[in-house]
Predicted model as a PDB file, atoms N, CA, C, CB and O in Angstrom, pLDDT in the B-factor column:
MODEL        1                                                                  
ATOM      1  N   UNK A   1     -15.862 -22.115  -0.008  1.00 50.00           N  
ATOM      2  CA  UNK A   1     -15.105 -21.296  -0.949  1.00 50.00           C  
ATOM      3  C   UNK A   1     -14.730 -19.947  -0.323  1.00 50.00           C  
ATOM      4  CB  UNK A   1     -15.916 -21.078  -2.238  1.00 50.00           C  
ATOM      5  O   UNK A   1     -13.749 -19.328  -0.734  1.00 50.00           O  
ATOM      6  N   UNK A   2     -15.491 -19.496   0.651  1.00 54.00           N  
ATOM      7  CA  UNK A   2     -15.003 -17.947   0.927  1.00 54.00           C  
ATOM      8  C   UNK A   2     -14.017 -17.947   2.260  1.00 54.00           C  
ATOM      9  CB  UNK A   2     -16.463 -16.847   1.253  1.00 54.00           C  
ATOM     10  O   UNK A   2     -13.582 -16.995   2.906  1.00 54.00           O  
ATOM     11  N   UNK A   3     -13.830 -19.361   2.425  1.00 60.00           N  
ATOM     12  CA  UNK A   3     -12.978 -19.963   3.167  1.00 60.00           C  
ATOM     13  C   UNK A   3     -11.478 -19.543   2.476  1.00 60.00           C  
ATOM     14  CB  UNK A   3     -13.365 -21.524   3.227  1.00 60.00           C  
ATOM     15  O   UNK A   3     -10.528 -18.903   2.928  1.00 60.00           O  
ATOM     16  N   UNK A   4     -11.621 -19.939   1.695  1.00 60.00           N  
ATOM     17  CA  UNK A   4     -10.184 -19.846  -0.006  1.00 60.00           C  
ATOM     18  C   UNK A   4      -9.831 -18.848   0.435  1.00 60.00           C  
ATOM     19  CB  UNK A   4     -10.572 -19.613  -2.028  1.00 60.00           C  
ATOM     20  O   UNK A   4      -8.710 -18.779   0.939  1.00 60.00           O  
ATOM     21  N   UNK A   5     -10.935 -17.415   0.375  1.00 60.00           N  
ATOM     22  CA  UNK A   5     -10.430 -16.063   0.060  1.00 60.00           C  
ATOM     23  C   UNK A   5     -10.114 -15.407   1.131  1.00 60.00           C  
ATOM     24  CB  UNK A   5     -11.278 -15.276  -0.642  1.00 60.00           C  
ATOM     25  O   UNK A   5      -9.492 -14.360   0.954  1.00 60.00           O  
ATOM     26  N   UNK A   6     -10.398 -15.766   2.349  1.00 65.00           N  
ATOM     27  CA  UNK A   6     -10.563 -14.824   3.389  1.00 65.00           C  
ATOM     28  C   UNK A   6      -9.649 -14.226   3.856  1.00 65.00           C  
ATOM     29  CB  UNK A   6     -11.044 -15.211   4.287  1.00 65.00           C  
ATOM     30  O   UNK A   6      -8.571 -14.816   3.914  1.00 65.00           O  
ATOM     31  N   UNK A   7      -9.742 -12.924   4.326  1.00 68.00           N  
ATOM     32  CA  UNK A   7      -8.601 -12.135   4.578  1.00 68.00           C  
ATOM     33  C   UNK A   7      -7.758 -12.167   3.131  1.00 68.00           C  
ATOM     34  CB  UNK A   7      -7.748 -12.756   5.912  1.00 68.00           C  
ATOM     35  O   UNK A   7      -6.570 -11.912   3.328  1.00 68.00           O  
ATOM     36  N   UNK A   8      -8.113 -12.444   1.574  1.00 72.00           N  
ATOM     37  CA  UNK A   8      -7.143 -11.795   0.889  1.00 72.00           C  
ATOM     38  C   UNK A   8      -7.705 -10.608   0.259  1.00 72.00           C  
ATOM     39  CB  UNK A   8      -6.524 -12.649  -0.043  1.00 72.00           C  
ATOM     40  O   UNK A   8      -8.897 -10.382   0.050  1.00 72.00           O  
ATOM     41  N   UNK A   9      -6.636  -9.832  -0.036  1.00 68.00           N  
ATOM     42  CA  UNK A   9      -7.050  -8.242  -0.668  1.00 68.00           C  
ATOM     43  C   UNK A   9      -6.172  -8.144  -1.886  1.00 68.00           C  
ATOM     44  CB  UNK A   9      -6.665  -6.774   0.469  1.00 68.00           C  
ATOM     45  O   UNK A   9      -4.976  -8.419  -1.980  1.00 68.00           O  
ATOM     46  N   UNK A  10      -7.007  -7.699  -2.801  1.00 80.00           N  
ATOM     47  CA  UNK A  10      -6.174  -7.782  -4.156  1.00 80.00           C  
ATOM     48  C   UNK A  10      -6.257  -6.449  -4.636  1.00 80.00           C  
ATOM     49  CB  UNK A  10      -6.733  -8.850  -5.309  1.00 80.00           C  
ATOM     50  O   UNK A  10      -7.288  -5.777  -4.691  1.00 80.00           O  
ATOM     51  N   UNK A  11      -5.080  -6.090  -4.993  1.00 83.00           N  
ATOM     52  CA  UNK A  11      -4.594  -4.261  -4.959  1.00 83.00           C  
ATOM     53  C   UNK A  11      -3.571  -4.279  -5.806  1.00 83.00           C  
ATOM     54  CB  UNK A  11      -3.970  -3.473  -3.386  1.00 83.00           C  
ATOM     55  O   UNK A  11      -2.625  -5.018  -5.531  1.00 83.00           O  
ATOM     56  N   UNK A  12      -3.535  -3.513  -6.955  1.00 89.00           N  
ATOM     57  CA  UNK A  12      -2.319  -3.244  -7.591  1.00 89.00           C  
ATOM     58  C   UNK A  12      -1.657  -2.961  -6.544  1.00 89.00           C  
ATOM     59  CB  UNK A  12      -2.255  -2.257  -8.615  1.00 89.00           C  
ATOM     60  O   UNK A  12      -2.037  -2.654  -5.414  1.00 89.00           O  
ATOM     61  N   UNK A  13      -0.426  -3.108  -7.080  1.00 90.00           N  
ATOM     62  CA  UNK A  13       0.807  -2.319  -6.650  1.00 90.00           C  
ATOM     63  C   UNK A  13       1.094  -1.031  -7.161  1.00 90.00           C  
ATOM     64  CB  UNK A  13       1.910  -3.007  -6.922  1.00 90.00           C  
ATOM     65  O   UNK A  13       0.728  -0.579  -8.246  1.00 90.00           O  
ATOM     66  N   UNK A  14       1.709  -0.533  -6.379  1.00 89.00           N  
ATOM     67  CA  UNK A  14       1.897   1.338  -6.460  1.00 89.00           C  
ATOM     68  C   UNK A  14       2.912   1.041  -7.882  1.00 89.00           C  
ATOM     69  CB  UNK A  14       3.020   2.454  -4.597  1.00 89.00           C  
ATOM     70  O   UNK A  14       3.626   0.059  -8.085  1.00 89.00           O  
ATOM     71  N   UNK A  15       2.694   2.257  -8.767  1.00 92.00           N  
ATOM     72  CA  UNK A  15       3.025   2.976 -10.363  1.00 92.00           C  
ATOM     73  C   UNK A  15       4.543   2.868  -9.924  1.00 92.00           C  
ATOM     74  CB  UNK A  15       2.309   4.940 -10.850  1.00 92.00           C  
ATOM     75  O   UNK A  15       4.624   3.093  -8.717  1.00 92.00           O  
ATOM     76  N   UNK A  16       5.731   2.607 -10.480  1.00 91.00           N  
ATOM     77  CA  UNK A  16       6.964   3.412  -9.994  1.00 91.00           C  
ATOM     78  C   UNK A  16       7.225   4.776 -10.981  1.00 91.00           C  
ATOM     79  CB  UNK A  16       8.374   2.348 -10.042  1.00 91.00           C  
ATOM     80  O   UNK A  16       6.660   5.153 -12.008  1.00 91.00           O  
ATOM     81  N   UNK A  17       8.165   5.243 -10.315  1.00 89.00           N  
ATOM     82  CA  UNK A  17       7.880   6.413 -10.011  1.00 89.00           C  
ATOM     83  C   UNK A  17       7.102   7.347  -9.132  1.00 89.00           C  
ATOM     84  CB  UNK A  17       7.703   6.563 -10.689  1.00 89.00           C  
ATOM     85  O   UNK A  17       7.408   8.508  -9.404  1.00 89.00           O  
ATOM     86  N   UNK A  18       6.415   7.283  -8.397  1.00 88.00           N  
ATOM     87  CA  UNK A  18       5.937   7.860  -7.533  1.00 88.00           C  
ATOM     88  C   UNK A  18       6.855   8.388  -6.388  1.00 88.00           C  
ATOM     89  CB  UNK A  18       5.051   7.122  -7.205  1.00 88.00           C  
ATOM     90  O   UNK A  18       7.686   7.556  -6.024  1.00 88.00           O  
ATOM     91  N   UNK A  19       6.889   9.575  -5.746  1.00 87.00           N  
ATOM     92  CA  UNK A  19       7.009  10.110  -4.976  1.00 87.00           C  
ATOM     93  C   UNK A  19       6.694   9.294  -3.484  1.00 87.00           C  
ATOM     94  CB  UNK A  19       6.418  11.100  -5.387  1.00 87.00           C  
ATOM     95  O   UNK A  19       5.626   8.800  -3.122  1.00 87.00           O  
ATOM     96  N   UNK A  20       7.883   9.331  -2.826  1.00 86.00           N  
ATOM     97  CA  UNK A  20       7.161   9.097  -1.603  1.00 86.00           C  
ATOM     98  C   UNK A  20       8.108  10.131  -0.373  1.00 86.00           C  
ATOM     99  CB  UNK A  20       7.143   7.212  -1.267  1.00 86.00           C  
ATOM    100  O   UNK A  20       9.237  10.585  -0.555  1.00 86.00           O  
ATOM    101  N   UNK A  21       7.206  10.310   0.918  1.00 83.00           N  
ATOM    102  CA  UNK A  21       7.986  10.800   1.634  1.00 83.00           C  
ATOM    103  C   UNK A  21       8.418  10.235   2.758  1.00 83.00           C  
ATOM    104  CB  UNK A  21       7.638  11.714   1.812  1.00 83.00           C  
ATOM    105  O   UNK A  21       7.659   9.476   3.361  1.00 83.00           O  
ATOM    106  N   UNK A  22       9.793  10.514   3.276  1.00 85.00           N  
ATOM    107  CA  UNK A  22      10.451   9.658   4.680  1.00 85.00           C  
ATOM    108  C   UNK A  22      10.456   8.318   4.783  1.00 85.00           C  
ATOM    109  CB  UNK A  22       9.776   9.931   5.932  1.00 85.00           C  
ATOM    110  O   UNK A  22      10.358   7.550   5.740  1.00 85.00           O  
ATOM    111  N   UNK A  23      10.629   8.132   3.266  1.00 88.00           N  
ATOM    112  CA  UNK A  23      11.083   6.513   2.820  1.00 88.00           C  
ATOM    113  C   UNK A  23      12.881   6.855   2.327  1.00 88.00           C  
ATOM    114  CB  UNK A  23       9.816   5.746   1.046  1.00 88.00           C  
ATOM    115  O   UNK A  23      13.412   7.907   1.973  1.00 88.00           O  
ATOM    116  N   UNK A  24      13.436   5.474   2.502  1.00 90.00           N  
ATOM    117  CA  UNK A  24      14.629   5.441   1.921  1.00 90.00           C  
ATOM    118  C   UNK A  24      14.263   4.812   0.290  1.00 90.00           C  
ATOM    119  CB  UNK A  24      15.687   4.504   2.917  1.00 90.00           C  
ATOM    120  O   UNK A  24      15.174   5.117  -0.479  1.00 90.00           O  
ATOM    121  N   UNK A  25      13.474   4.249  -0.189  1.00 89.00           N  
ATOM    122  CA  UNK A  25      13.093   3.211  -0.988  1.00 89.00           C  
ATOM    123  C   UNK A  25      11.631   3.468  -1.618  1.00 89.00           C  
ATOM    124  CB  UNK A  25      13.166   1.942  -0.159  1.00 89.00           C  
ATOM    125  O   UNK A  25      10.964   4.063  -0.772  1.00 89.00           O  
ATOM    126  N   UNK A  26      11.123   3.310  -2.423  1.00 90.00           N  
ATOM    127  CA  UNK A  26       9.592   3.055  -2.868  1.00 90.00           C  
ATOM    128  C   UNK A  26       8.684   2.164  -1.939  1.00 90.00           C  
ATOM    129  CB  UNK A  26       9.581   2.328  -4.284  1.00 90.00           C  
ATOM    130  O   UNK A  26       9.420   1.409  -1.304  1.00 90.00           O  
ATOM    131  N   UNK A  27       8.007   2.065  -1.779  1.00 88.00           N  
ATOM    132  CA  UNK A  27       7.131   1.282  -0.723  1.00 88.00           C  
ATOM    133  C   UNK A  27       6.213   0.018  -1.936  1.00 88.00           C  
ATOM    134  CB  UNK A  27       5.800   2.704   0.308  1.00 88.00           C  
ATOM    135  O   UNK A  27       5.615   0.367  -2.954  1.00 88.00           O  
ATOM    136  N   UNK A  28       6.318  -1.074  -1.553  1.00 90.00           N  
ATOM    137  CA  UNK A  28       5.656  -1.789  -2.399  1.00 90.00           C  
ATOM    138  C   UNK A  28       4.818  -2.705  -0.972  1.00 90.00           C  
ATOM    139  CB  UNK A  28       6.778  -2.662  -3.655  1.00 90.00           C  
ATOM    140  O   UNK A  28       5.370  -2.810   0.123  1.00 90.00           O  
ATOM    141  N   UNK A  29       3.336  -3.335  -1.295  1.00 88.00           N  
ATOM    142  CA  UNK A  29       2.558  -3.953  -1.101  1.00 88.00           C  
ATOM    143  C   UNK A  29       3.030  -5.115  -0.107  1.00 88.00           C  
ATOM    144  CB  UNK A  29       2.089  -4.180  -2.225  1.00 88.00           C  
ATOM    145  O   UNK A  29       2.582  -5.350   1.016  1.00 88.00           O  
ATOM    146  N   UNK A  30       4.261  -5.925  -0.945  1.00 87.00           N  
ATOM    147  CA  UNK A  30       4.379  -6.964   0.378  1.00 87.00           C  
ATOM    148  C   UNK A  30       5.027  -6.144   1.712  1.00 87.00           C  
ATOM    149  CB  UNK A  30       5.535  -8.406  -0.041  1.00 87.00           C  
ATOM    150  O   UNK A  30       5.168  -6.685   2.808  1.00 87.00           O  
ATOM    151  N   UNK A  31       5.409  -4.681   1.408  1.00 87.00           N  
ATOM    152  CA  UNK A  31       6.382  -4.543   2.700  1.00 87.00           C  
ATOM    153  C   UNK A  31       5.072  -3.537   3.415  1.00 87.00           C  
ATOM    154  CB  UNK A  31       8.343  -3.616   2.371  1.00 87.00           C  
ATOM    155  O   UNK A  31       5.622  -2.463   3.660  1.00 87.00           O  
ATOM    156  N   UNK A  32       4.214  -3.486   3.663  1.00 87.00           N  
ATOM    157  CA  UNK A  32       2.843  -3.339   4.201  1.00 87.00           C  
ATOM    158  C   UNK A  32       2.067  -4.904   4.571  1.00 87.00           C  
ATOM    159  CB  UNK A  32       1.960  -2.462   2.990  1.00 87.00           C  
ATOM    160  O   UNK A  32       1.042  -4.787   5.243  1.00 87.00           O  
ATOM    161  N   UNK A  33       2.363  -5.958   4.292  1.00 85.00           N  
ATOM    162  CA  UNK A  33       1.545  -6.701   4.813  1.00 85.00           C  
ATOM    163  C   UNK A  33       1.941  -7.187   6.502  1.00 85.00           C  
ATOM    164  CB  UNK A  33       1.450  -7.784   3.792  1.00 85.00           C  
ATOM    165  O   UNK A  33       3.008  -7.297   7.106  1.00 85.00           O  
ATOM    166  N   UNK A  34       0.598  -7.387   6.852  1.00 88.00           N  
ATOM    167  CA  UNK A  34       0.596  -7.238   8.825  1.00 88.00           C  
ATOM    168  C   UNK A  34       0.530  -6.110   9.012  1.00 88.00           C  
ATOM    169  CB  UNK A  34       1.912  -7.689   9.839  1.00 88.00           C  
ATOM    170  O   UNK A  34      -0.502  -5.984   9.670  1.00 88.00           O  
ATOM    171  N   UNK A  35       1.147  -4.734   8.807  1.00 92.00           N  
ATOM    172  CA  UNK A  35       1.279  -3.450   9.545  1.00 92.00           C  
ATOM    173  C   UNK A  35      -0.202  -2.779   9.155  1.00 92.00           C  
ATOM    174  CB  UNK A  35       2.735  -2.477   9.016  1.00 92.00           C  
ATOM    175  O   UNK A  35      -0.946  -2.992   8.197  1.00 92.00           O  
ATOM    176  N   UNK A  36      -0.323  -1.836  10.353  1.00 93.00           N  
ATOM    177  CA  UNK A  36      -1.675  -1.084  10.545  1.00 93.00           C  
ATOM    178  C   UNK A  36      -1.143   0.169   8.989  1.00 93.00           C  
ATOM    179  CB  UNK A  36      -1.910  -0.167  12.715  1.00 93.00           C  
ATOM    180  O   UNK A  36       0.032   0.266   8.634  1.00 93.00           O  
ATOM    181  N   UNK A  37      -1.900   0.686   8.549  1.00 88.00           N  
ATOM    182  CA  UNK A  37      -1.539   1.682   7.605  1.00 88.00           C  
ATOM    183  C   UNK A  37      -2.575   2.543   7.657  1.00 88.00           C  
ATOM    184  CB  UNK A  37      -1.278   1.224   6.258  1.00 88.00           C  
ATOM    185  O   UNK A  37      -3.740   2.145   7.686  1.00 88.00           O  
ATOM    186  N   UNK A  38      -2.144   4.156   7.677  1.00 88.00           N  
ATOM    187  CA  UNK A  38      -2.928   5.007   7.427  1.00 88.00           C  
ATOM    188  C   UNK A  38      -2.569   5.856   6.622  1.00 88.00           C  
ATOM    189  CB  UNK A  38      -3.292   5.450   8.285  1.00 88.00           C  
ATOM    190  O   UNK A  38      -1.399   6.236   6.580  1.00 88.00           O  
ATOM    191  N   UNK A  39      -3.753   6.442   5.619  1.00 80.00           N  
ATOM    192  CA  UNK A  39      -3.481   6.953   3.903  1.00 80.00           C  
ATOM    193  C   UNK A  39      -4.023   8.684   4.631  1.00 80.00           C  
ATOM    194  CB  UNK A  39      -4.981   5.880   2.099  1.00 80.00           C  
ATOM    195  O   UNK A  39      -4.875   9.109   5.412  1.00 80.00           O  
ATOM    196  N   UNK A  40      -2.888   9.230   3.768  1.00 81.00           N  
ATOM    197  CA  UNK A  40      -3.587  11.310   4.342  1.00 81.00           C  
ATOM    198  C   UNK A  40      -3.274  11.378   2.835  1.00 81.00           C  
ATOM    199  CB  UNK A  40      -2.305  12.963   5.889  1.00 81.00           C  
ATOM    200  O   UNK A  40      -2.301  11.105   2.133  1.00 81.00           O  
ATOM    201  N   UNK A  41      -4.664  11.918   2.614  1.00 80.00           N  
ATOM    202  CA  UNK A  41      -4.767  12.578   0.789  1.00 80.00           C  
ATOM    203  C   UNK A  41      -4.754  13.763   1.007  1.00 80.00           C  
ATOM    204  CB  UNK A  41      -6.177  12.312  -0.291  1.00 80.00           C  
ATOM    205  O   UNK A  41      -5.749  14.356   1.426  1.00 80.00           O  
ATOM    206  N   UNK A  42      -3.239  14.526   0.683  1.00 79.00           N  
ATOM    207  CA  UNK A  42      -3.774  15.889   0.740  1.00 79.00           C  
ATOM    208  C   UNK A  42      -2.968  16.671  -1.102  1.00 79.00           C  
ATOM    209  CB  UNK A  42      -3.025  16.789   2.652  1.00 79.00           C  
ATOM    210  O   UNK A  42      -2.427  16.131  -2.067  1.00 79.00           O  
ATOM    211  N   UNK A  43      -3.289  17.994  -0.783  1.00 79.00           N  
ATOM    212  CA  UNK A  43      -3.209  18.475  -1.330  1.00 79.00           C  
ATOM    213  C   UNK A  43      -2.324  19.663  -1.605  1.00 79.00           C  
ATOM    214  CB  UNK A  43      -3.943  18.374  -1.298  1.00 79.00           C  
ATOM    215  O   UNK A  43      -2.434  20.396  -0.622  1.00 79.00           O  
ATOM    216  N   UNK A  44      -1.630  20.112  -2.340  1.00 74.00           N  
ATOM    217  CA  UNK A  44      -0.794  21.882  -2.105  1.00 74.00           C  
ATOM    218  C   UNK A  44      -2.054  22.908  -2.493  1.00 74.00           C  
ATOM    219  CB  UNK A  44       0.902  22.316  -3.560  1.00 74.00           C  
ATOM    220  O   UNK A  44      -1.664  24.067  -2.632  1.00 74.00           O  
ATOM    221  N   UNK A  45      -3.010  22.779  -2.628  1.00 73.00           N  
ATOM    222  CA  UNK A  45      -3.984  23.838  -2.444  1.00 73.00           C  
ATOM    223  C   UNK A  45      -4.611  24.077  -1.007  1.00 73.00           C  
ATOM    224  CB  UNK A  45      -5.060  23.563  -3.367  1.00 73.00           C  
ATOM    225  O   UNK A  45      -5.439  24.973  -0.836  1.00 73.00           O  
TER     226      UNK A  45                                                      
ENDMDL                                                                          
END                                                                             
């Protein structure tokens, strides 16, 4: 059985509306699958 699952990741998809930057488009989930991704949480404080 963990054969079934492996390698899947189950993640909403991003809210629309959201903001994004140095996109032409919103970014959704399938157009991230295969690519390396790195998340920067920042802040205006």
């Amino acid at each position: 059985m963990a054969e079934a699952t492996a390698g899947a990741i189950h993640a909403p998809e991003f809210p629309d509306g959201l903001e994004w930057l140095n996109t032409d488009a919103p970014i959704r989930l399938v157009d991230l699958k295969g690519k390396l991704v790195l998340l920067d949480f920042w802040t205006f404080c």
